[in-house]
VMD Tcl script that builds the backbone (N, CA, C; Angstrom):
set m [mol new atoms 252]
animate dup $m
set s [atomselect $m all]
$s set {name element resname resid chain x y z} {
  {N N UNK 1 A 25.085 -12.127 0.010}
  {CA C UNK 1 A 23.662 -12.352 0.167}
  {C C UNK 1 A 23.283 -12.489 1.636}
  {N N UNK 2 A 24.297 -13.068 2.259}
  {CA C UNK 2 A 23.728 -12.931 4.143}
  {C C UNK 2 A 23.845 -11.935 4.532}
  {N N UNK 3 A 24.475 -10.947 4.244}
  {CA C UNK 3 A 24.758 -9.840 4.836}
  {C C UNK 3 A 23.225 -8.720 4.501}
  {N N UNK 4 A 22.615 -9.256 3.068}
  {CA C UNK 4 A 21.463 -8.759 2.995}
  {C C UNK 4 A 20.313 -9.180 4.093}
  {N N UNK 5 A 20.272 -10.264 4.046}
  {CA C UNK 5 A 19.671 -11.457 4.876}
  {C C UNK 5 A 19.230 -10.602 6.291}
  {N N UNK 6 A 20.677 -10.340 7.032}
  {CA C UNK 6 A 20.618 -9.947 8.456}
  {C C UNK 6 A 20.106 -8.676 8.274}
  {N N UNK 7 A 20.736 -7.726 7.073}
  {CA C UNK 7 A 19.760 -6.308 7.220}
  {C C UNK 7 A 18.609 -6.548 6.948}
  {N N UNK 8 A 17.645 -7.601 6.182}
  {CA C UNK 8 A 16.589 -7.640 6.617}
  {C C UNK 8 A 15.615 -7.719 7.473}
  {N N UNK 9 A 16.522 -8.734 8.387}
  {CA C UNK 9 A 16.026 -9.161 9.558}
  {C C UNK 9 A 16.435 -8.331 10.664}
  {N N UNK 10 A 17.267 -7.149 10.773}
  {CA C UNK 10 A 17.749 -6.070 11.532}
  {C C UNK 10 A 16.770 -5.041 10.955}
  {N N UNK 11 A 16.141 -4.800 10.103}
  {CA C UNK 11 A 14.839 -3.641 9.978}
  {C C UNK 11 A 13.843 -4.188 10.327}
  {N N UNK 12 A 13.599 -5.252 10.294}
  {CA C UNK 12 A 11.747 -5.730 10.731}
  {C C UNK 12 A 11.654 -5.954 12.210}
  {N N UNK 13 A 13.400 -6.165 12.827}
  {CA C UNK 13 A 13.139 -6.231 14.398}
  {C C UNK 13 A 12.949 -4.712 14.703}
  {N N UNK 14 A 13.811 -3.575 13.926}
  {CA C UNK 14 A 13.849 -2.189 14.482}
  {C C UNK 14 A 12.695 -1.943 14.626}
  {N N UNK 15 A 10.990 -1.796 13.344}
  {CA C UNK 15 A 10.014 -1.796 13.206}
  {C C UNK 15 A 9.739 -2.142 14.157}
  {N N UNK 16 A 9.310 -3.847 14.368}
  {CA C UNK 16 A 8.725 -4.225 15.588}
  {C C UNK 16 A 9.004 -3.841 16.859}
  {N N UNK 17 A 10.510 -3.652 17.285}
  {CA C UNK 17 A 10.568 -3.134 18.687}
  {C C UNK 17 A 10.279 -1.399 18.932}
  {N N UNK 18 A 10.252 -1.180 17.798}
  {CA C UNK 18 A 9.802 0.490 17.814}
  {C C UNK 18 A 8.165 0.714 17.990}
  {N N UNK 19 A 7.671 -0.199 17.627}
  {CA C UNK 19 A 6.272 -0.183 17.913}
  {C C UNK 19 A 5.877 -0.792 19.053}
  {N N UNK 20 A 6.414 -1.830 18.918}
  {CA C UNK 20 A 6.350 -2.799 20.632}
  {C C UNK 20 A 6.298 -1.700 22.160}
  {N N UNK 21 A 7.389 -0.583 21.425}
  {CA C UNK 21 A 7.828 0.054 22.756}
  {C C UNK 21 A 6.250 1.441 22.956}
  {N N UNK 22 A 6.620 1.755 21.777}
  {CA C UNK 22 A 5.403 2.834 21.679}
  {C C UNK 22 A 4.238 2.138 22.251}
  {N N UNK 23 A 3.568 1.655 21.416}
  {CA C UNK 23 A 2.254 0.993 21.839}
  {C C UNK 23 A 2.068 0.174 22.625}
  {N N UNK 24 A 3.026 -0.315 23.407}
  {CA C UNK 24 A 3.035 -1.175 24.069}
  {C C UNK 24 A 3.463 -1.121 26.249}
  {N N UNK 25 A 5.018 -0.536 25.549}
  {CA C UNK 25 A 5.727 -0.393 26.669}
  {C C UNK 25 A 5.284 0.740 27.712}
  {N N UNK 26 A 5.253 2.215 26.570}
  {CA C UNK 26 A 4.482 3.701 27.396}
  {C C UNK 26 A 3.857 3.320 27.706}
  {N N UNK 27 A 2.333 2.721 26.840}
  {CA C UNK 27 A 1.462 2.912 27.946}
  {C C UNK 27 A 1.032 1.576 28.690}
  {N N UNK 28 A 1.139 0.852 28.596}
  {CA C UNK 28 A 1.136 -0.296 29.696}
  {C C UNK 28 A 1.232 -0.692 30.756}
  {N N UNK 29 A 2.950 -0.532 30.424}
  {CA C UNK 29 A 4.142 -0.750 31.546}
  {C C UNK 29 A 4.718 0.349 32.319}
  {N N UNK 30 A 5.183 1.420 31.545}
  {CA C UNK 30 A 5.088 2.918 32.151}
  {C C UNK 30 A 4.000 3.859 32.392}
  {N N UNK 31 A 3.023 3.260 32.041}
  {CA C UNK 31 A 1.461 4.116 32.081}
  {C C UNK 31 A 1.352 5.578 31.619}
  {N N UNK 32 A 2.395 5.800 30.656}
  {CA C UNK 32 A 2.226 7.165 29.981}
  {C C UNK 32 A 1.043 7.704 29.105}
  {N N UNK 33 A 1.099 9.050 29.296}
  {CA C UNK 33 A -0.327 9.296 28.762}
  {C C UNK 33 A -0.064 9.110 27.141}
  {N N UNK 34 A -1.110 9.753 26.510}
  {CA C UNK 34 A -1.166 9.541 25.206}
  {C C UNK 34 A -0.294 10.524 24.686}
  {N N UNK 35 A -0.348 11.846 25.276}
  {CA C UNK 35 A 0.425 13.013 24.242}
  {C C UNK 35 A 1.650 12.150 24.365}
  {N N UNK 36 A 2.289 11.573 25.812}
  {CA C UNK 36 A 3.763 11.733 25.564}
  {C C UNK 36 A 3.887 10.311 24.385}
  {N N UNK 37 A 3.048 9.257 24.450}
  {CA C UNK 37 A 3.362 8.278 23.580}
  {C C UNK 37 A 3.397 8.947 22.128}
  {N N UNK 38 A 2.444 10.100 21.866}
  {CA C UNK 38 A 2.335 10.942 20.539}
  {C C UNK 38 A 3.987 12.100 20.709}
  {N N UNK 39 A 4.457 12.184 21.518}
  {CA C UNK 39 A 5.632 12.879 21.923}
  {C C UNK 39 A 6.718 12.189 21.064}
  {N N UNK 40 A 6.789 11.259 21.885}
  {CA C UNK 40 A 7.766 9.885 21.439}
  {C C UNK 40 A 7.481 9.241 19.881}
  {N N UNK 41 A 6.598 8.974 19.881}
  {CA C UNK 41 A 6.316 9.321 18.173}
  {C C UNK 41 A 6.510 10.001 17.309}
  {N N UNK 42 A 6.443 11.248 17.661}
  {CA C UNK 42 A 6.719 12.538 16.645}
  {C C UNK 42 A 8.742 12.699 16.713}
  {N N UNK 43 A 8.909 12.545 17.794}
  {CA C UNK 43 A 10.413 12.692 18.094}
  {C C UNK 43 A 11.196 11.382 17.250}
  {N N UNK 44 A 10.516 10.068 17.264}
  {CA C UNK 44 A 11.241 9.097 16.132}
  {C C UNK 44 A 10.848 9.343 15.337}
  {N N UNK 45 A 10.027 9.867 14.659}
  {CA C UNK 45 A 9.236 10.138 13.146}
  {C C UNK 45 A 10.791 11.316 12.625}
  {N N UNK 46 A 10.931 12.000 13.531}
  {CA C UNK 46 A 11.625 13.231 12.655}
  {C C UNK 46 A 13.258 12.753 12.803}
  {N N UNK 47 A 13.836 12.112 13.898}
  {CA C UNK 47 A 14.762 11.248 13.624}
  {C C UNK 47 A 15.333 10.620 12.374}
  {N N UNK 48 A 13.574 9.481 11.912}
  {CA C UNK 48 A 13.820 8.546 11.095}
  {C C UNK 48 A 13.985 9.332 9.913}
  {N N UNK 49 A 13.140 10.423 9.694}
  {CA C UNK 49 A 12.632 11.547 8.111}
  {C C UNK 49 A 14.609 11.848 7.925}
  {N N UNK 50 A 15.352 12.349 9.087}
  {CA C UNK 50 A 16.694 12.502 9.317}
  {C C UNK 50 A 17.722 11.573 8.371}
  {N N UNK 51 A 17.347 10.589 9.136}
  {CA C UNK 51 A 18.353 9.681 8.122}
  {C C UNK 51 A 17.960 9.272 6.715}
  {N N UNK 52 A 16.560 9.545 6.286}
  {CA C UNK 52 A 15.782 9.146 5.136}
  {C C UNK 52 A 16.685 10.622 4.441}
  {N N UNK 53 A 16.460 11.469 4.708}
  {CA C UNK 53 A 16.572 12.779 3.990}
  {C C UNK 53 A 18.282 12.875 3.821}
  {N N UNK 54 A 18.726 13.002 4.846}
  {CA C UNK 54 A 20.545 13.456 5.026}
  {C C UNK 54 A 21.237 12.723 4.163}
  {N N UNK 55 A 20.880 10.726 5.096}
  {CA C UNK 55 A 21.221 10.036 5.192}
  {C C UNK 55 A 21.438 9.065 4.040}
  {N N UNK 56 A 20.295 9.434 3.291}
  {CA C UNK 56 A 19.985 8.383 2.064}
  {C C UNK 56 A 19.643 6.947 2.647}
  {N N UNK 57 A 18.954 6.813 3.625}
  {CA C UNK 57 A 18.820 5.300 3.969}
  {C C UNK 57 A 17.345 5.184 4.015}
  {N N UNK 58 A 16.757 4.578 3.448}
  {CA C UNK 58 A 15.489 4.318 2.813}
  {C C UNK 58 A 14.733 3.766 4.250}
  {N N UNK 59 A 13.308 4.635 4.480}
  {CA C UNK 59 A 12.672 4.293 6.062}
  {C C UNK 59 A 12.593 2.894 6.251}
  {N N UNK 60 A 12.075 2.134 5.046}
  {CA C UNK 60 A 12.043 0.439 5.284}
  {C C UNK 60 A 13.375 -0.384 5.315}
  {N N UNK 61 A 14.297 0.499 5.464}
  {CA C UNK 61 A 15.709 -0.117 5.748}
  {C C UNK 61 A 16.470 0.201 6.519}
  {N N UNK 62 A 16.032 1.289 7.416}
  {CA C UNK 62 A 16.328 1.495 8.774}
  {C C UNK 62 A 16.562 0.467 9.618}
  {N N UNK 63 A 17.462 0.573 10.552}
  {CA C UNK 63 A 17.729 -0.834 11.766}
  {C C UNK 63 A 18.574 -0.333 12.744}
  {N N UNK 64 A 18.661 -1.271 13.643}
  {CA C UNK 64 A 19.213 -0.311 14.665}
  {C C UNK 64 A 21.030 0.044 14.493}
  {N N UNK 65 A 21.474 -0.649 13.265}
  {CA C UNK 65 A 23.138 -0.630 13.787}
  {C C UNK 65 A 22.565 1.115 12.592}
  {N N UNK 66 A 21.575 1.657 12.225}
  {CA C UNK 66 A 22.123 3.101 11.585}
  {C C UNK 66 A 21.645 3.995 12.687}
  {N N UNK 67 A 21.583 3.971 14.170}
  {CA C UNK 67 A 21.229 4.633 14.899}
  {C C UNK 67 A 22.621 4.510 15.932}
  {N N UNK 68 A 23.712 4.585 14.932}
  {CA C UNK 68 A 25.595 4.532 15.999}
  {C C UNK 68 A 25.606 5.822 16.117}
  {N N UNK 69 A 26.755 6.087 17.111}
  {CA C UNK 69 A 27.306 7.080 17.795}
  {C C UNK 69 A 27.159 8.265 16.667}
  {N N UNK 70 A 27.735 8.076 15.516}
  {CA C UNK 70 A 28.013 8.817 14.404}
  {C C UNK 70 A 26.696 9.879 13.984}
  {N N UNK 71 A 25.866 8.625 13.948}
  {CA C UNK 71 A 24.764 9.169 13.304}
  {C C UNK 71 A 23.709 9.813 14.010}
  {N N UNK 72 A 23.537 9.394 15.714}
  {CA C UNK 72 A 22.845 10.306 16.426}
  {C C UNK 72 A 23.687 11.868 16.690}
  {N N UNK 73 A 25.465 11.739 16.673}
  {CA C UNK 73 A 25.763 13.187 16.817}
  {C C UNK 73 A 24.904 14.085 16.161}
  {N N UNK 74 A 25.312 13.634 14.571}
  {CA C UNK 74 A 24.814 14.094 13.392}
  {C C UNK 74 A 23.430 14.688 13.444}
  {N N UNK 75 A 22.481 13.554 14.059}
  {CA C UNK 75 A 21.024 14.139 14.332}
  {C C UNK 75 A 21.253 14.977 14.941}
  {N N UNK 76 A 21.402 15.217 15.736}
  {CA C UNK 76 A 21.998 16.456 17.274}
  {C C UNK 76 A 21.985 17.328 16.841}
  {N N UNK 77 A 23.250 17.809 16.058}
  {CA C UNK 77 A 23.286 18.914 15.664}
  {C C UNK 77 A 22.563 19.201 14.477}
  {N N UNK 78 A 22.213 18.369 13.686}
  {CA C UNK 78 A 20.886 19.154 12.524}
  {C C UNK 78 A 20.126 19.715 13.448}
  {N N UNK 79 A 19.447 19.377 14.458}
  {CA C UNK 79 A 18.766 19.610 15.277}
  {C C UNK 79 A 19.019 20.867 15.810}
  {N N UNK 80 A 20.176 20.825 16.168}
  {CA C UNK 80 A 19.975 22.116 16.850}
  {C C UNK 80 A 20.606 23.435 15.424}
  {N N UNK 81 A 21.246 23.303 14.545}
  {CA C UNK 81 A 21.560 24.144 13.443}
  {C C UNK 81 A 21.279 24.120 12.782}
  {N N UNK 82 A 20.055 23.351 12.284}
  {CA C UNK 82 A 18.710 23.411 11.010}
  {C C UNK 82 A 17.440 23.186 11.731}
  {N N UNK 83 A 17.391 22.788 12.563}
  {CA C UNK 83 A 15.960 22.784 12.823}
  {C C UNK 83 A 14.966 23.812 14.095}
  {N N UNK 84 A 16.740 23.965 14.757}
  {CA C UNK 84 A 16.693 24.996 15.886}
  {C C UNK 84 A 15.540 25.222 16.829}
}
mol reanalyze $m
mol bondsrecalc $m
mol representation Tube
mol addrep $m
């Protein structure tokens, strides 16, 4: 049951710091324009659809330990040999 516990609390921080950074960090602190914050958006959107689809890991249960070495290769190359 803790081990559920922490993946809970490891998806609602991923959420929050994923938004924190978008809406927050681009344009604020880095003063990025809007496309690239819509850039950066669209580029985690199809990431996350990645591991939802491949992956079987449900978007509201995403966190950061499913974004390991393993699993960004993996994105990589869908990327470049399915999505091209």
């Amino acid at each position: 049951m803790r081990k559920n516990r922490t993946k809970d609390h490891d998806n609602v921080f991923f959420w929050e710091t994923a938004r924190r950074f978008l809406d927050y960090e681009l344009l604020k602190i880095r003063k990025k324009s809007l496309n690239t914050v819509a850039a950066y958006r669209t580029s985690l959107n199809i990431c996350i659809d990645y591991l939802e689809d491949a992956k079987g890991i449900r978007r509201e249960n995403i966190c950061f330990s499913d974004l390991d070495k393993e699993n960004l290769k993996e994105y990589l190359m869908w990327m470049t040999e399915d999505k091209k």
